[in-house]
N, C-alpha and C positions, 0 to 999 in steps of 0.2 A: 504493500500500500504506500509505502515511504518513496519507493523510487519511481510508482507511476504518478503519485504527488508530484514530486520536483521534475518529471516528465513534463506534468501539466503546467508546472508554474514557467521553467525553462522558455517549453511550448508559445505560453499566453505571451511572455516577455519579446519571444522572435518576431510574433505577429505586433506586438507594440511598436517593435525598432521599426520594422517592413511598414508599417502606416504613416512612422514618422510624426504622430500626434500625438504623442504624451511625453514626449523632452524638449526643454526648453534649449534651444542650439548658440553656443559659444556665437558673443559678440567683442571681434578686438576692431581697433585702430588703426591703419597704416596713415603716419603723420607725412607727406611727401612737401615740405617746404619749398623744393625748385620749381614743384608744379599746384602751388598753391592751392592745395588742398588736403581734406584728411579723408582715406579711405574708410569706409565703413565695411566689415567683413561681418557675414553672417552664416555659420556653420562653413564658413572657408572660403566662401566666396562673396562678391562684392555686390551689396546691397546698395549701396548708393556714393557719392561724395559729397561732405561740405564742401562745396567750390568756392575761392575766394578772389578770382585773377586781377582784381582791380577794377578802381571803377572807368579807364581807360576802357576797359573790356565789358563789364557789366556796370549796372548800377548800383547792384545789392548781393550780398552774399546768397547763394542757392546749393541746395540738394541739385547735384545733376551729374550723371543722367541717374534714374531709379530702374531697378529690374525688379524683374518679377523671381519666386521662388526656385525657379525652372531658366533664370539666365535669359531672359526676355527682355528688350529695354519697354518700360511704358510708358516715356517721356519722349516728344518730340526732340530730333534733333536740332533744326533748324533754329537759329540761325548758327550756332555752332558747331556742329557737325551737321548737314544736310544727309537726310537717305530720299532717297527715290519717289515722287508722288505725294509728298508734304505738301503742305500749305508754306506759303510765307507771309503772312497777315501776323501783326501785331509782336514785332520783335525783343519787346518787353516779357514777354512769356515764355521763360528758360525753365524747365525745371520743377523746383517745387518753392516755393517766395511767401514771405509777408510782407505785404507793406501797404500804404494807401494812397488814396487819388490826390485825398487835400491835407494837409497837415502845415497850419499856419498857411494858408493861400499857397504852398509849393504841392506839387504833385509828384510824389513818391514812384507811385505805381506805373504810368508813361515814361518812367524816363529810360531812353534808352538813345545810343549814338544818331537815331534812325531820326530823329526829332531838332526842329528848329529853334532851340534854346534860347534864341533871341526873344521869340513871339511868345513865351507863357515862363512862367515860375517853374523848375523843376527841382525837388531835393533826390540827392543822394543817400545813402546809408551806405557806411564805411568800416568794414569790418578791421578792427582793432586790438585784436586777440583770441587767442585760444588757452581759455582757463583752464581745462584740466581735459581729461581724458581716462574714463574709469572701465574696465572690463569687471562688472561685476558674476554673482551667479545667475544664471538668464537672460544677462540685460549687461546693454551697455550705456555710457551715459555720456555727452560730449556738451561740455559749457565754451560758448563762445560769446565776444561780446560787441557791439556793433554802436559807431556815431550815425542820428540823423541828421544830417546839414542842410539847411537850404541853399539857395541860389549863389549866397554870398560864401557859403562856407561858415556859416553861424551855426553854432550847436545849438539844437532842436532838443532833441531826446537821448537818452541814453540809452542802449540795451545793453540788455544781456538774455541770453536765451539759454535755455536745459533741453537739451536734445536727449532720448532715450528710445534706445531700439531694439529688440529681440525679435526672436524668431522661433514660430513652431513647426513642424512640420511642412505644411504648402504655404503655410503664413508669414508676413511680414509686418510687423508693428512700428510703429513710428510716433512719437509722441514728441510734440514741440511746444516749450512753455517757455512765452517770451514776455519778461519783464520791462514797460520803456518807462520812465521816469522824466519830465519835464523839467528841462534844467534853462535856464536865461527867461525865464518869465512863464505867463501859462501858453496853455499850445491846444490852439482847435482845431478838433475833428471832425469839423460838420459832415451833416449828413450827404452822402454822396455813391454815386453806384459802382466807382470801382473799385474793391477791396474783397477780401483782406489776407485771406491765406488760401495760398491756390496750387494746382497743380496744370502744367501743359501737357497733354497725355499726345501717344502713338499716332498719329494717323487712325490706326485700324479700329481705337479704341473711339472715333468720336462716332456720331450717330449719323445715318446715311442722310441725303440732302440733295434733291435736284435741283437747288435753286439760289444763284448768289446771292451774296450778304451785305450788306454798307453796314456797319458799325458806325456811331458817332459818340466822341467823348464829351465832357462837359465843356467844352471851350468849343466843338465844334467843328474839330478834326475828324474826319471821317476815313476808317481804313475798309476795304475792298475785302471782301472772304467769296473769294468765287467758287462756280460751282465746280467738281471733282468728279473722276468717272468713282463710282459706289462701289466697286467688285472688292470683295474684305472688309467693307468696314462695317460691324459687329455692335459697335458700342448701343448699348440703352442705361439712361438713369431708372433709377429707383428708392424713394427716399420710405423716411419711418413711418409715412403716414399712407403709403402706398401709392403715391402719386408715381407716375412714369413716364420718361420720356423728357422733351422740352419744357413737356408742362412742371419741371421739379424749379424752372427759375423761376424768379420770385415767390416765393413758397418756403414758408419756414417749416423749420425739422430739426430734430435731435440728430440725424445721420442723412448722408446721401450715401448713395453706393453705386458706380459704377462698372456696369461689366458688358463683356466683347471676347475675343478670341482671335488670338494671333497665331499660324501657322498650324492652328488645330488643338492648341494652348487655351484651356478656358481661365481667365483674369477678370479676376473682382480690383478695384481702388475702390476706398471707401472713406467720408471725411465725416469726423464723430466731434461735436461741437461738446463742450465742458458746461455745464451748471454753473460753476461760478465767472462766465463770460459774461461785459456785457452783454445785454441784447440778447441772452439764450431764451430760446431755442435763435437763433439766427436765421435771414434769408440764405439760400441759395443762390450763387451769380452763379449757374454753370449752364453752358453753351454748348448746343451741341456740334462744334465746329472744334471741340477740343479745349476750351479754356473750364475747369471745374475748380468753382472755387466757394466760399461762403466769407459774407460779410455783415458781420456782427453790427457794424456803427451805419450803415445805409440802408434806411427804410423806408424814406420818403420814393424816388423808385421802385422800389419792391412793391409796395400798399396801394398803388397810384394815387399817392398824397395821402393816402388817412393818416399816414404814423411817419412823425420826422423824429430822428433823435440826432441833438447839434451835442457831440463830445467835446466837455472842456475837462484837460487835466492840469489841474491848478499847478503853479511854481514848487518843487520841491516834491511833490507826490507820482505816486506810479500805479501802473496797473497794469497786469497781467492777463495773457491774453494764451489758451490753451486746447489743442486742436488734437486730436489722434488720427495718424491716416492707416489705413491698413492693405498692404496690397499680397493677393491673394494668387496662388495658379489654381483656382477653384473659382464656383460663383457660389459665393456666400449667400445665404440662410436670411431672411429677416431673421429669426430666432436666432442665431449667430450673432448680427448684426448686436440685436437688441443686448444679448449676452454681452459685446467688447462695450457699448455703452454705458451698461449698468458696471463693469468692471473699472471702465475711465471716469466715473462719476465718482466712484471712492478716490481717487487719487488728489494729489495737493496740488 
């Protein structure tokens, strides 16, 4: 009875390892200085990077590129690495970003080399350090810290952000808590449509579309999103309240979740908003041309006018702002979904 016991228990343990869902996978660090960034490793391969190249090169520090559990990228390349059949509309969307449209009249989120600097306010954020670098059990945890400047180079904000990633099985975790604090006076963040923490996903990943696009910004910029031939592209949203499709923009939610299938590869991205965010449950800015994102501080767009909220963060005070993305080589579960929620709700 004893050796068909530990037969069984042996047994149960193979099939644990073989599913791959019940260990939590080794998160290290590769810090690479000459190429401005720090690698993220996830059970031994590379999950993402903090990319820092400057703001010669970007305007903001990013995650880029993200893969999937299965070595997939699900980030567009463009305009930094181009692959084949991409869009090239809105060259501010690298990656995976925080930042916003208005912050004291400069605009965060537009700025990119692509942009006539002369004609509108644009701020930077300038990353300024890397605090530490932790491989704990499960989990790894990477503090970085970041200037907001405006136009002139006047410090705006301070951040500092807590990065924390692991990995289970098909799963990837991501969790970014970014603290900014108001330093040279108070600093407003009226209400406004482009914000606040986003992701630019694959090609394959956005949602099919026979029909070009004009975007316009709040100044009145309009960029072109033309139409594309559809063959691969998979993507559909789906948020907590079961909305689908395009109809998840403007539409508040505890979570969006999207998923699509790349080379026969099925991928969830998923964005889980925090309880203690402003403005939770937050709207959805996510497009089906590829840009997914949620913004907490803009809801005068989202409501069509019922609900404005103008953020002011007083001289000397901060606030934190915390998001979970979770990117899958599976399509995740509402009941899944709902589950990493109620899990990132406990967290500080």
């Amino acid at each position: 009875m004893k050796i068909a016991t530990n037969k069984f228990i042996l047994g149960s343990l193979s099939l644990l390892c073989a599913a791959g869902t019940s260990f939590a996978q080794k998160v290290t660090f590769n810090k690479k200085d000459s190429e401005k960034k720090v690698e993220v490793m996830i059970d031994g391969k590379v999950f993402t990077n903090y990319f820092y190249p400057g703001e010669d090169k970007l305007k903001k520090a990013v995650l880029y590129p993200v893969y999937s559990p299965q070595g997939t990228l699900v980030t567009r390349g463009w305009p930094l690495d181009p692959r084949p059949g991409e869009r090239v509309d809105h060259p501010h969307h690298v990656g995976v970003w925080l930042n916003y449209e208005d912050v004291n009249g400069n605009d965060y989120w537009n700025n990119s080399d692509a942009v006539d600097h002369a004609k509108r306010a644009y701020g930077t954020i300038i990353h300024t350090g890397i605090t530490s670098m932790k491989s704990k059990k499960g989990k790894g945890e990477l503090v970085v810290t970041a200037d907001w400047v405006d136009k002139n180079g006047k410090l705006t904000l301070k951040e500092v952000t807590t990065y924390t990633f692991s990995g289970k099985g098909n799963k990837r975790v991501m969790d970014r808590a970014t603290t900014l604090t108001a330093v040279n006076g108070d600093v407003a963040m009226p209400d406004i449509k482009d914000g606040m923490f986003a992701i630019r996903v694959a090609r394959e990943l956005e949602l099919p579309s026979k029909k070009p696009e004009i975007f316009t910004d709040a100044s009145g910029i309009a960029t072109k999103v033309p139409s594309l031939n559809n063959e691969g592209i998979t993507g559909n949203y789906r948020n907590s309240n079961g909305v689908e499709g395009e109809d998840v923009w403007g539409k508040r939610a505890v979570w969006c979740n999207l998923t699509g299938e790349i080379k026969s590869e099925p991928i969830s991205v998923a964005i889980i908003d925090h309880p203690k965010n402003v403005g939770y449950p937050a709207y959805f800015h996510a497009r089906g041309y590829g840009l997914f994102a949620i913004n907490p501080l803009g809801q005068k767009a989202f409501s069509d006018g019922k609900e404005v909220l103008n953020f002011v963060l007083k001289n000397g005070s901060s606030t934190t702002f915390r998001y979970r993305m979770v990117v899958a080589s599976e399509h995740l579960s509402d009941a899944a979904l709902n589950a990493e929620a109620t899990k990132f709700a406990g967290t500080k």
